[in-house]
N, C-alpha and C positions, 0 to 999 in steps of 0.2 A: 375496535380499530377505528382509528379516526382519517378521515380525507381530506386531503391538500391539495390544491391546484399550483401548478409548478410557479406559479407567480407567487404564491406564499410562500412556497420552498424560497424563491429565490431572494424575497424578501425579509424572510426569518426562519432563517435556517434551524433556529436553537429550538424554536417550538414543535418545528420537525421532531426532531430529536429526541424531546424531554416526551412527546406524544409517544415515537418509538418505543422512547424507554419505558413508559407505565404500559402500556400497552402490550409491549414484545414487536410490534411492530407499524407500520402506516403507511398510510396506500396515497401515492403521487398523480394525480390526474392530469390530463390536458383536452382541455374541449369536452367536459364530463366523460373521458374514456381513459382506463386505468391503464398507467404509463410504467411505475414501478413500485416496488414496496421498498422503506426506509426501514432495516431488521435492526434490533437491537439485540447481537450476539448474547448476550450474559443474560438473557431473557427467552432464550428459544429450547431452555433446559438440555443441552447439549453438554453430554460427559467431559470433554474438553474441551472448551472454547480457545484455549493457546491454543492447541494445535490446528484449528479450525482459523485461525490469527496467520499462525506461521505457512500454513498453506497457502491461503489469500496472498501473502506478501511474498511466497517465492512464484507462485505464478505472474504474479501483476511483475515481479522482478526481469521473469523469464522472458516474460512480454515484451520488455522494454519500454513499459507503461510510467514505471517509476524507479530509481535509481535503488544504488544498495544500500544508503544511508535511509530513506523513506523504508523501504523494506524492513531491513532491522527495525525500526522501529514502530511501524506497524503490526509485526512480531512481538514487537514488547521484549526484543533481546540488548542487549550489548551487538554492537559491531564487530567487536571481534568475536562471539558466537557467530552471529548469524552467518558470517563469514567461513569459517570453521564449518558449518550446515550445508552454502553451497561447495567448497572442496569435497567434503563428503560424499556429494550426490554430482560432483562433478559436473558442475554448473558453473560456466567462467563469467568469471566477474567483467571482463570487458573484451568487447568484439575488436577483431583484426587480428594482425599477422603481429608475429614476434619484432620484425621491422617497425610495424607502428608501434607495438606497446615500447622500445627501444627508443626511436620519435619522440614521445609522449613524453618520458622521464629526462630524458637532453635538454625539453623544454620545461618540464617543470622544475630541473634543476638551476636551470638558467634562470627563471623566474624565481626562486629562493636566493642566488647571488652565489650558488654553488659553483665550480670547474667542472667540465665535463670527462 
């Protein structure tokens, strides 16, 4: 495993990365004290790395870290899966009241040049 100081990271991110990936993983420093590791899933021999994909991106989803379109494809799904995945686990795809999501569509139909 090879060492980075986050000013490398932040200057060459890819070499991060391609280090990650021969390796399985690589260790982020700041100020010589270990800050975090850069893991390269498909390298950590884990039985299923999708679902180890699709977990990461319904948490970070649930979070409100990153949207449903990032998610999905973090996942490695279709949209309309991933979507399909939170109904299933009954995970709403956007916050507020039936008043806002009602809101929401008035103006995005207005914004298409649709009648409300």
């Amino acid at each position: 495993m090879r060492a980075f100081s986050v000013r490398q990271l932040k200057s060459n991110p890819s070499t991060v990365l391609k280090a990650a990936q021969a390796d399985a993983m690589a260790l982020v420093t700041s100020h010589q004290q270990p800050k975090a590791l850069v893991v390269a899933l498909d390298r950590l021999g884990l039985p299923d790395t999708a679902a180890v994909r699709s977990g990461l991106a319904l948490s970070l989803f649930q979070a409100g870290t990153i949207s449903v379109a990032s998610a999905a494809q973090i996942a490695g799904l279709p949209l309309t899966r991933f979507l399909e995945i939170l109904a299933s686990l009954r995970i709403p795809v956007v916050d507020g009241t039936a008043a806002d999501l009602g809101d929401e569509l008035s103006q995005a139909r207005r914004w298409l040049g649709q009648t409300t």
